[in-house]
BAGU-263720 format. One record per residue: residue number from 1; residue in three letters; x, y, z of N, C-alpha, C, CB in turn. Coordinates in Angstrom, 3 decimals, m for minus. Glycine has a CB too. Layout:
{seq = NUM; type = ALA; n_px = X; n_py = Y; n_pz = Z; ca_px = X; ca_py = Y; ca_pz = Z; c_px = X; c_py = Y; c_pz = Z; cb_px = X; cb_py = Y; cb_pz = Z}
...
//
This chain:
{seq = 1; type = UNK; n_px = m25.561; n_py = 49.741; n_pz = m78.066; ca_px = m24.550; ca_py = 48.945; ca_pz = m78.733; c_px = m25.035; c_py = 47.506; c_pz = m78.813; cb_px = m23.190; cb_py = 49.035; cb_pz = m77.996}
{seq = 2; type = UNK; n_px = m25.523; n_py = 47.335; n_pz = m79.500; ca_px = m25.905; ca_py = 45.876; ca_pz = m79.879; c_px = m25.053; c_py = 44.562; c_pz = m80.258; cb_px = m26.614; cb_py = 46.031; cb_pz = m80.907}
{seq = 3; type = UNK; n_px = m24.765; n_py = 43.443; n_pz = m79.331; ca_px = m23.808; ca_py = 42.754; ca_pz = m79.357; c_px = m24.447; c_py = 41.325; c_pz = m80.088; cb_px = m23.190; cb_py = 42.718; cb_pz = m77.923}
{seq = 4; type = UNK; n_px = m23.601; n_py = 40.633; n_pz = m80.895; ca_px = m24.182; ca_py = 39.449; ca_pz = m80.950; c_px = m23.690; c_py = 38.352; c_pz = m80.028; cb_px = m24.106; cb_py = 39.074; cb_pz = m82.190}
{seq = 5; type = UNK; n_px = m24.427; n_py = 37.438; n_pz = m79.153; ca_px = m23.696; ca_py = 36.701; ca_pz = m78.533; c_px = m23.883; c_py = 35.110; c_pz = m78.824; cb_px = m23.879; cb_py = 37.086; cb_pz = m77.265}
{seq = 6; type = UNK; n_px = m22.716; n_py = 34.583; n_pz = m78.719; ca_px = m22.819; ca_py = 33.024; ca_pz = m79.545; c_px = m22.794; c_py = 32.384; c_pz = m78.436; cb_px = m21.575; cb_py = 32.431; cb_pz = m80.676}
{seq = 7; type = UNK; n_px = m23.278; n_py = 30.906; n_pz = m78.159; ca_px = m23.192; ca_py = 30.175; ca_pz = m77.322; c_px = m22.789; c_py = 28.668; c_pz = m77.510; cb_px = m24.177; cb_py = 30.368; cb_pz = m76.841}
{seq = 8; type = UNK; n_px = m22.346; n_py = 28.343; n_pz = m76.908; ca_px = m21.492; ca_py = 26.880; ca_pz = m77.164; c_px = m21.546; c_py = 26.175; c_pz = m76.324; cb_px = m20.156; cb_py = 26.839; cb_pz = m77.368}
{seq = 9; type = UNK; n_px = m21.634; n_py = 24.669; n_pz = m76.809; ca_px = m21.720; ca_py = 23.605; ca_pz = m75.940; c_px = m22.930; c_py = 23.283; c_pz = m74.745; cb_px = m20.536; cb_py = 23.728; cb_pz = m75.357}
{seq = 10; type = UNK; n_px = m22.283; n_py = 23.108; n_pz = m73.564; ca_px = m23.477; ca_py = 22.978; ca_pz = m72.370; c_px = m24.115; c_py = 24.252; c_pz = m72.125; cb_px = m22.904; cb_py = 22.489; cb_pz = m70.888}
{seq = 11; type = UNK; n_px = m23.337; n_py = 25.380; n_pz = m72.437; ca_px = m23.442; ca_py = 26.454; ca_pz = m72.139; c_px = m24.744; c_py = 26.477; c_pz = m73.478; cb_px = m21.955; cb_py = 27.360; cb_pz = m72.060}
{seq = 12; type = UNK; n_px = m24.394; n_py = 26.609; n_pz = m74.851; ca_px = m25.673; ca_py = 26.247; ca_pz = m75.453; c_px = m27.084; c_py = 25.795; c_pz = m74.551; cb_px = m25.288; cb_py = 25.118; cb_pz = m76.321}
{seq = 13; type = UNK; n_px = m26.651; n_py = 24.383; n_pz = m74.311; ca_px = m27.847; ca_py = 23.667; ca_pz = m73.986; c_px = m28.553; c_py = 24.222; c_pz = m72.548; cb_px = m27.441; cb_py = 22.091; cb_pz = m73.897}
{seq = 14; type = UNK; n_px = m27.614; n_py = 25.045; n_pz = m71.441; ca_px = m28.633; ca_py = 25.232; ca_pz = m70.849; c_px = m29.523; c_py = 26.544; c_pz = m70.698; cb_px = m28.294; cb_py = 24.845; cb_pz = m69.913}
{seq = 15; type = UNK; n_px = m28.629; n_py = 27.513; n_pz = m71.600; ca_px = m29.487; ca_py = 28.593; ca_pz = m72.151; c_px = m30.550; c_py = 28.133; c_pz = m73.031; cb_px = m28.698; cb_py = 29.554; cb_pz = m72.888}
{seq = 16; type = UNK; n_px = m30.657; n_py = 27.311; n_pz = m73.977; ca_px = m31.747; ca_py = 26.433; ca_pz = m75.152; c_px = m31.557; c_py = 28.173; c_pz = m76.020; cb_px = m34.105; cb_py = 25.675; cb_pz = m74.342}
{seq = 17; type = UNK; n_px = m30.448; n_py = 28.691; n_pz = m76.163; ca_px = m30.273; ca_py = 29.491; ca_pz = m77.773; c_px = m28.435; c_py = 29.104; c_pz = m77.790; cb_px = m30.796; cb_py = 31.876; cb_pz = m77.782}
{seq = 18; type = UNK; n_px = m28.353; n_py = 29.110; n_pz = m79.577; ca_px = m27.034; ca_py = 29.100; ca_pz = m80.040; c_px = m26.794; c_py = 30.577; c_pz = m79.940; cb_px = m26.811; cb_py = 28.438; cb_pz = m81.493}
{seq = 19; type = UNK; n_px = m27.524; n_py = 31.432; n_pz = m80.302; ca_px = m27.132; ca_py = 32.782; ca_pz = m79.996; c_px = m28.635; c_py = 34.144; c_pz = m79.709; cb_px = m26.080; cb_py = 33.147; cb_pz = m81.470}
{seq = 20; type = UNK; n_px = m27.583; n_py = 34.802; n_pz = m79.238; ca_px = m28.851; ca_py = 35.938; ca_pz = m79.135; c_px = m28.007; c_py = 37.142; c_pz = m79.096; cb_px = m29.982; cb_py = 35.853; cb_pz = m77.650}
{seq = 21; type = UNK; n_px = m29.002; n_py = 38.172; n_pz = m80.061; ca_px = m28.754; ca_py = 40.152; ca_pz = m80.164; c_px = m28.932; c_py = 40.627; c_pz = m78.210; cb_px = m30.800; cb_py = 41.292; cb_pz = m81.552}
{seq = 22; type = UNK; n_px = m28.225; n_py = 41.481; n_pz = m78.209; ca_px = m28.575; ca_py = 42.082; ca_pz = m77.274; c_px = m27.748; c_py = 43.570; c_pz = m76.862; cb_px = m28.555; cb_py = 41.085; cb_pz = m76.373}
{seq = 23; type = UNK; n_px = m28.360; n_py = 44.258; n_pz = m76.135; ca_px = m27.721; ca_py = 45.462; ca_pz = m75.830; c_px = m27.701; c_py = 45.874; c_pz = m74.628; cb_px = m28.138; cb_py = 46.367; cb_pz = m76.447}
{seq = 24; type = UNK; n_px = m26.413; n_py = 45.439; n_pz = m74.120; ca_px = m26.291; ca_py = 45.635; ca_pz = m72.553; c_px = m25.989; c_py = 47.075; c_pz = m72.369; cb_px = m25.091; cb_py = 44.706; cb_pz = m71.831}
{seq = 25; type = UNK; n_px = m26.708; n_py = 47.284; n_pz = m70.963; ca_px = m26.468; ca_py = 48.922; ca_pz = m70.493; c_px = m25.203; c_py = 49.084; c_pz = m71.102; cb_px = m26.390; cb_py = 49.334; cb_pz = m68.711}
{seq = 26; type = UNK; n_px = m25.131; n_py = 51.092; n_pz = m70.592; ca_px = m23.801; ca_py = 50.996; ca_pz = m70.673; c_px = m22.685; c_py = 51.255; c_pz = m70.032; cb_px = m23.625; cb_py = 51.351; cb_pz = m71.330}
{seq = 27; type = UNK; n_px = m23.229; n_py = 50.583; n_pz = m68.758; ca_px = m21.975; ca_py = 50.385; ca_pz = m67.519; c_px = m21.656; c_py = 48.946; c_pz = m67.900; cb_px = m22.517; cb_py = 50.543; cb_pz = m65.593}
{seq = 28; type = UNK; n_px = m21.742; n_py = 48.138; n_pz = m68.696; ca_px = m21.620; ca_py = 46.814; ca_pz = m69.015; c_px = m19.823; c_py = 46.726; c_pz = m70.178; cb_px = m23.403; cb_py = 46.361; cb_pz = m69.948}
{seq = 29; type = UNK; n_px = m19.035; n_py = 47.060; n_pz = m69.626; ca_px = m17.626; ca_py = 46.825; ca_pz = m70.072; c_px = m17.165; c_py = 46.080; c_pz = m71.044; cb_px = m17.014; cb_py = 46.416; cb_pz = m69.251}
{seq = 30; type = UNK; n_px = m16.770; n_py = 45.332; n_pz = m69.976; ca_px = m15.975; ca_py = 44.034; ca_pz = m70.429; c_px = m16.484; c_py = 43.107; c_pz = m70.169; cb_px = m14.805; cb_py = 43.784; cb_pz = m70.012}
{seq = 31; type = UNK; n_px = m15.884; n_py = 41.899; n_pz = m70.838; ca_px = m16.084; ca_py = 40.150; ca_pz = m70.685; c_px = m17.120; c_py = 39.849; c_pz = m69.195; cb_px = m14.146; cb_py = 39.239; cb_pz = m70.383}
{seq = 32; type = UNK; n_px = m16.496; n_py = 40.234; n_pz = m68.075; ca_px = m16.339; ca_py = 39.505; ca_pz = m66.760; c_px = m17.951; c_py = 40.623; c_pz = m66.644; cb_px = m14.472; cb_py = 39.734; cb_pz = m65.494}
{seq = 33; type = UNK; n_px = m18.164; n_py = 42.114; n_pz = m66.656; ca_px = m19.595; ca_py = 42.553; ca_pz = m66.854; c_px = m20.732; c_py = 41.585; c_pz = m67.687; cb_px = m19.469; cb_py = 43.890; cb_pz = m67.614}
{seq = 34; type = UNK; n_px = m20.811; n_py = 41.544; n_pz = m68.817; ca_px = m21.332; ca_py = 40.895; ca_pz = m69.469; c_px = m21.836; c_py = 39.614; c_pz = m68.915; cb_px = m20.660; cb_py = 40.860; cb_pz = m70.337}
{seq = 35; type = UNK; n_px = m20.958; n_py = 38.434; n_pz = m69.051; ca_px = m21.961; ca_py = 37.435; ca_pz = m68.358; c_px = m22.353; c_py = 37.804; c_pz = m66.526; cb_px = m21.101; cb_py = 35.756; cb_pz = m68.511}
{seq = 36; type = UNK; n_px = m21.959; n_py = 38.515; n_pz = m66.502; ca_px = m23.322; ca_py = 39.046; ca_pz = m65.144; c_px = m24.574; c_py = 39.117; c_pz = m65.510; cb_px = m23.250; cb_py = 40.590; cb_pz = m64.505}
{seq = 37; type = UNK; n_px = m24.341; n_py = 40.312; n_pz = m66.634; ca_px = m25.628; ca_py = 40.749; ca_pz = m66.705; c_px = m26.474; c_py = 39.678; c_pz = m67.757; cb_px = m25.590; cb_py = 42.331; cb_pz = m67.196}
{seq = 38; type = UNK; n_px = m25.781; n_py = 38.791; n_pz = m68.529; ca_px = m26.418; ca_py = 37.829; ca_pz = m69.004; c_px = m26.908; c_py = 36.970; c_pz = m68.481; cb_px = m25.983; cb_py = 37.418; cb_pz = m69.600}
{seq = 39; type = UNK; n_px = m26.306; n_py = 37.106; n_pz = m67.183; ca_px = m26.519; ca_py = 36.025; ca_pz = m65.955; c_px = m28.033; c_py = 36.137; c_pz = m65.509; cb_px = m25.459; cb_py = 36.378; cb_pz = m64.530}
{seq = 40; type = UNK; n_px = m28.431; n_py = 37.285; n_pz = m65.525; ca_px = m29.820; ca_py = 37.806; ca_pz = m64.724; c_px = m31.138; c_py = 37.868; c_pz = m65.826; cb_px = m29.532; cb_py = 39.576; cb_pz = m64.024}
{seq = 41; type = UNK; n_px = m30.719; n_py = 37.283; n_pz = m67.143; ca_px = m31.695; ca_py = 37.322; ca_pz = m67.935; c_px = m32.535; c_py = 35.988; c_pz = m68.167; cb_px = m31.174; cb_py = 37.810; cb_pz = m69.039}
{seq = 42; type = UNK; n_px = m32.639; n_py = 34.911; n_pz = m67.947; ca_px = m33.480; ca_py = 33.741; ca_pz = m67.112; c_px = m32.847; c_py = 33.165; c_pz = m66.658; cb_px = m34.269; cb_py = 32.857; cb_pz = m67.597}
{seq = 43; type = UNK; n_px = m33.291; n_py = 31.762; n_pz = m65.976; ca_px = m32.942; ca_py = 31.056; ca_pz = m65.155; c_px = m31.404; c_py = 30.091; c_pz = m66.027; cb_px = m34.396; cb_py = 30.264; cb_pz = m64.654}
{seq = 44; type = UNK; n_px = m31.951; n_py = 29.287; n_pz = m66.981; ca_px = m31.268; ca_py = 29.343; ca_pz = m67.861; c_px = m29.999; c_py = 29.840; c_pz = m67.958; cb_px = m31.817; cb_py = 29.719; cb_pz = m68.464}
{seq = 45; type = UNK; n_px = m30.036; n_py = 30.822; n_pz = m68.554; ca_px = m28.682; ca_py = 31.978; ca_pz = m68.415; c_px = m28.375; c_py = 32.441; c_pz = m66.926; cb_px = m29.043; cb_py = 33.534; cb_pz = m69.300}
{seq = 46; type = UNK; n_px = m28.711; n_py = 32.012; n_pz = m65.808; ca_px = m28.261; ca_py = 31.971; ca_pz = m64.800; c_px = m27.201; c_py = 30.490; c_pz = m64.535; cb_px = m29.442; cb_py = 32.196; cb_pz = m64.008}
{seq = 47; type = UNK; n_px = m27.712; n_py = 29.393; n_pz = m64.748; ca_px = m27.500; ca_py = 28.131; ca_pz = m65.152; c_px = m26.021; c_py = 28.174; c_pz = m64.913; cb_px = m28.014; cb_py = 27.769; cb_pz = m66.604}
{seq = 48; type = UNK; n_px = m26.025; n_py = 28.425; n_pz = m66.654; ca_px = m25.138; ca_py = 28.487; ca_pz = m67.674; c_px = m23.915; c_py = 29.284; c_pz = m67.154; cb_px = m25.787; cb_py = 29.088; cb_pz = m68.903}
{seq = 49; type = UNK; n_px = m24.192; n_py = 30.518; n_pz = m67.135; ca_px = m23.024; ca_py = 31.846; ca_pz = m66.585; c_px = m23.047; c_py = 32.145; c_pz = m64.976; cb_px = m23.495; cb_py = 33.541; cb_pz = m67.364}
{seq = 50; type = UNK; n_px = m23.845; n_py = 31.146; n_pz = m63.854; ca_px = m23.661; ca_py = 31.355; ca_pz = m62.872; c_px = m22.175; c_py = 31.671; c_pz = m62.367; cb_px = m24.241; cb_py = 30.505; cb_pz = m62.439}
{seq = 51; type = UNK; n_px = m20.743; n_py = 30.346; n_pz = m62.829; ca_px = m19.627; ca_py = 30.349; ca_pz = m62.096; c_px = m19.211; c_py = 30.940; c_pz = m63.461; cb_px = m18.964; cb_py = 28.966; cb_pz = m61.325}
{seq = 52; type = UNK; n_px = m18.320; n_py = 32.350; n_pz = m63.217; ca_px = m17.726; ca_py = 32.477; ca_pz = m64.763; c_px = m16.322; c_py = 31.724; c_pz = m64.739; cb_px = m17.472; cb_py = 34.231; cb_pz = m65.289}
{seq = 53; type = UNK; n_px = m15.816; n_py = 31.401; n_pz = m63.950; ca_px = m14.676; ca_py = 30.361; ca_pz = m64.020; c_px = m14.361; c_py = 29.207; c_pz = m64.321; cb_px = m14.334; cb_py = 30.208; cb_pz = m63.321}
{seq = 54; type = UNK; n_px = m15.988; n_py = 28.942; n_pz = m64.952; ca_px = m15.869; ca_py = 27.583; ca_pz = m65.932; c_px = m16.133; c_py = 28.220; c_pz = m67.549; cb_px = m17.304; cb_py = 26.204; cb_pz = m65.448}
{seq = 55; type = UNK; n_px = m15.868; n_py = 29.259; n_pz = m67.690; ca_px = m16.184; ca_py = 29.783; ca_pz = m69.543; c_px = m14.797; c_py = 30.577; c_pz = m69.776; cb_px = m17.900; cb_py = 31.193; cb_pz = m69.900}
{seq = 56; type = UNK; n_px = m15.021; n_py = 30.546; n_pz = m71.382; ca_px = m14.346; ca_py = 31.306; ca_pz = m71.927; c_px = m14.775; c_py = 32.325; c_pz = m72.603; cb_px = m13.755; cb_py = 30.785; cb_pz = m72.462}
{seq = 57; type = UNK; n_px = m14.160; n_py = 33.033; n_pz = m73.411; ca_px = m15.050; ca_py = 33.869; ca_pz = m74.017; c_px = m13.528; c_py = 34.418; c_pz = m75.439; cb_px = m15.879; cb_py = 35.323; cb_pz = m72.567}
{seq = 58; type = UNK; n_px = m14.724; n_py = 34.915; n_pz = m76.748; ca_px = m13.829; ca_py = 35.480; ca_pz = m77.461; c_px = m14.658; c_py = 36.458; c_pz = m78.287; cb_px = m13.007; cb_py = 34.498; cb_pz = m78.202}
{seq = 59; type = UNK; n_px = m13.895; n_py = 37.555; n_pz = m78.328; ca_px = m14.436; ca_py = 38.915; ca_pz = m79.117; c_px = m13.970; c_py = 38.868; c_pz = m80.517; cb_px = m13.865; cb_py = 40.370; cb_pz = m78.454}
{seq = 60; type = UNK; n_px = m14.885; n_py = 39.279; n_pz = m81.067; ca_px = m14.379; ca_py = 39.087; ca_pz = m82.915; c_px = m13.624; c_py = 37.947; c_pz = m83.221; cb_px = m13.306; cb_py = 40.316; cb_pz = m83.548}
{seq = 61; type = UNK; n_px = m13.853; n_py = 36.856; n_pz = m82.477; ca_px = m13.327; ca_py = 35.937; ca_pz = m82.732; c_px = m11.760; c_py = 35.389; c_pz = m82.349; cb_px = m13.589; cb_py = 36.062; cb_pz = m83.754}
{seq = 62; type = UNK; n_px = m11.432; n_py = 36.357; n_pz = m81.354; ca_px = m10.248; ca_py = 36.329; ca_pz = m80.690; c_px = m10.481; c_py = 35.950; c_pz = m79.567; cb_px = m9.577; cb_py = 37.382; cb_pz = m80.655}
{seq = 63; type = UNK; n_px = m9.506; n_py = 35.038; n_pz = m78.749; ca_px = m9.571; ca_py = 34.905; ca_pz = m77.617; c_px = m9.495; c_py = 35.778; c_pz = m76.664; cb_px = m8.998; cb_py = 34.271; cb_pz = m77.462}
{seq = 64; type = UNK; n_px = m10.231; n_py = 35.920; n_pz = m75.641; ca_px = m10.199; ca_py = 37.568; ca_pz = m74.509; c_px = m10.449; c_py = 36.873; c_pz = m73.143; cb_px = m11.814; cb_py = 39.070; cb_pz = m74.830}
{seq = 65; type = UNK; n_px = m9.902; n_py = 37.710; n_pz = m72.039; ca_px = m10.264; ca_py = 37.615; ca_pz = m70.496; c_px = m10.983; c_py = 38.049; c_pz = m70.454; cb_px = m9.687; cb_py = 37.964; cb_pz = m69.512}
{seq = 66; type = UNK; n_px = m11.355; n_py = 37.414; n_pz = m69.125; ca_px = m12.512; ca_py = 38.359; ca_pz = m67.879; c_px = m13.017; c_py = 40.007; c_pz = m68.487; cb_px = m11.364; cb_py = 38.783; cb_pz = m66.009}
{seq = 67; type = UNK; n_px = m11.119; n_py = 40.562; n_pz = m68.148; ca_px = m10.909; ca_py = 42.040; ca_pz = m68.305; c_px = m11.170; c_py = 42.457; c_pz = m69.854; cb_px = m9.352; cb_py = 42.441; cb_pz = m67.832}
{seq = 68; type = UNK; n_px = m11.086; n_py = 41.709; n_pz = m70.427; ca_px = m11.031; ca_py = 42.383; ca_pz = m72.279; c_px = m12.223; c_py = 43.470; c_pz = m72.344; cb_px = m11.503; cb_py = 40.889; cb_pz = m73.797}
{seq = 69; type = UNK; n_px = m12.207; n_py = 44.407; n_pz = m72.902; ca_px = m13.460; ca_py = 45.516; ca_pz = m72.912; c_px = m14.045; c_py = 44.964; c_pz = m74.099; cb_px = m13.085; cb_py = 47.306; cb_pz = m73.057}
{seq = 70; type = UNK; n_px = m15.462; n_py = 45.313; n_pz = m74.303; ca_px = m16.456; ca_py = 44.669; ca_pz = m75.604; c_px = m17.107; c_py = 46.109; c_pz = m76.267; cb_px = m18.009; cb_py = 43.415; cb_pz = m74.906}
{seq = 71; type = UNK; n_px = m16.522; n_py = 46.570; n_pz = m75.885; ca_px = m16.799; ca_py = 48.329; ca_pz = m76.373; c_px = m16.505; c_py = 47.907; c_pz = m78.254; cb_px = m15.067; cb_py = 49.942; cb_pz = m75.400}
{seq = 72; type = UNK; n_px = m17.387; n_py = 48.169; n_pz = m78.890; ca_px = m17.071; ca_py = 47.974; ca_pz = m79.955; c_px = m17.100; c_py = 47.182; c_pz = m80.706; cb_px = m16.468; cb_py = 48.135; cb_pz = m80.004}
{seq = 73; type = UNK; n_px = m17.609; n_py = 45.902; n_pz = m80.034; ca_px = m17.344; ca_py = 44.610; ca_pz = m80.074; c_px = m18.709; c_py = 44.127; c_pz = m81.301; cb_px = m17.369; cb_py = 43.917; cb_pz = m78.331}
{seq = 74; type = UNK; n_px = m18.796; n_py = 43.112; n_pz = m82.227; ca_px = m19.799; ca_py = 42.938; ca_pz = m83.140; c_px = m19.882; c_py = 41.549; c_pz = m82.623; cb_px = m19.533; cb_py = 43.244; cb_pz = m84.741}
{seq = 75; type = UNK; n_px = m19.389; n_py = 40.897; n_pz = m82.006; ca_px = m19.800; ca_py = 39.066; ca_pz = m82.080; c_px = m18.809; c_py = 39.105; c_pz = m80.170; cb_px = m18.535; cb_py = 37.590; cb_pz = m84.202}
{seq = 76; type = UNK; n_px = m19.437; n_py = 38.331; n_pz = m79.484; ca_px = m18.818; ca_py = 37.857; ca_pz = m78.460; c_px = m19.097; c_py = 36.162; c_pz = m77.724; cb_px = m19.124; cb_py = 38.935; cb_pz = m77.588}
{seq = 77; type = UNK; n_px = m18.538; n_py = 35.042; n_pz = m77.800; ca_px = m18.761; ca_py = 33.441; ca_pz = m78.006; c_px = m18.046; c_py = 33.191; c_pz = m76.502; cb_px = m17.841; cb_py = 32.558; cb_pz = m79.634}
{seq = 78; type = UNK; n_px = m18.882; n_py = 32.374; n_pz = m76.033; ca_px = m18.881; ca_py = 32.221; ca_pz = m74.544; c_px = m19.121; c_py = 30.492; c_pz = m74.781; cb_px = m20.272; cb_py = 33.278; cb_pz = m73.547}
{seq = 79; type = UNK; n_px = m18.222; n_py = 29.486; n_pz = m74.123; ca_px = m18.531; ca_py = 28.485; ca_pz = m74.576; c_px = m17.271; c_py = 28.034; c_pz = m73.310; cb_px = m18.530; cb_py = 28.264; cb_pz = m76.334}
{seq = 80; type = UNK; n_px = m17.459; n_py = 26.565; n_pz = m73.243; ca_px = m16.108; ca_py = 26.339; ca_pz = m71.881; c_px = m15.007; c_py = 26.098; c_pz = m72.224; cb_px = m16.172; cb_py = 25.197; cb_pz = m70.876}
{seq = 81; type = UNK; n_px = m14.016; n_py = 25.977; n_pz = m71.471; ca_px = m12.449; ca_py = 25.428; ca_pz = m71.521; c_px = m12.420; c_py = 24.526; c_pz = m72.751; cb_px = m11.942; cb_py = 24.482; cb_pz = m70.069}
{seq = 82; type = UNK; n_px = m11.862; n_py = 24.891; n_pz = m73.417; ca_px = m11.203; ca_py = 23.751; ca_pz = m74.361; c_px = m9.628; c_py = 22.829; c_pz = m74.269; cb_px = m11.110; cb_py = 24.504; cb_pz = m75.640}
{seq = 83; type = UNK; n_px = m10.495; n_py = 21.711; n_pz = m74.384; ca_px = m9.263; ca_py = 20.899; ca_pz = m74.057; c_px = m8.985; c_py = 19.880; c_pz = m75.886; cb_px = m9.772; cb_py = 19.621; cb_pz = m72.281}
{seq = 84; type = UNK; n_px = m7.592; n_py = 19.866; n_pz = m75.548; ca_px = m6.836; ca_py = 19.052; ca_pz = m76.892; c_px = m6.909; c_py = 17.661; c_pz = m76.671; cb_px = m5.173; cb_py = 19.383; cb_pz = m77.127}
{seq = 85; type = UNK; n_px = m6.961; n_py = 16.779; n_pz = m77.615; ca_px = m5.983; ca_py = 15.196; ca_pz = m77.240; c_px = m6.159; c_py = 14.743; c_pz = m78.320; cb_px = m6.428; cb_py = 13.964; cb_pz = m76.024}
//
């Protein structure tokens, strides 16, 4: 299952890609799976997705939790808290 994944902000910069294809096993679920296993793919993406309690994340362009499943999923954007003012 080949996912596209977008990246945003610091989270961008300390991976150094706006996005990347990839196809996580397939014990790899949901949201809160995923940046694990994105976690272990360089240092970088360790960086970045070390604490997942500083990101967000959205599937097809919807906002999703931790728990949201990506089964199916064509685009998934991981980028931090957004704040208004």
């Amino acid at each position: 299952m080949d996912v596209d994944i977008l990246y945003f902000a610091w989270v961008r910069e300390r991976i150094g890609l706006d996005r990347e294809e990839v196809d996580p096993p397939a014990e790899v679920t949901d949201v809160a799976g995923l940046i694990a296993w994105l976690a272990t793919r360089s240092p970088g993406h360790a960086s970045a997705l070390g604490d997942p309690t500083c990101l967000r994340a959205a599937i097809d362009q919807k906002f999703a939790g931790s728990d949201a499943l990506i089964t199916g999923a064509y685009e998934v954007a991981l980028f931090p808290p957004v704040t208004g003012g």
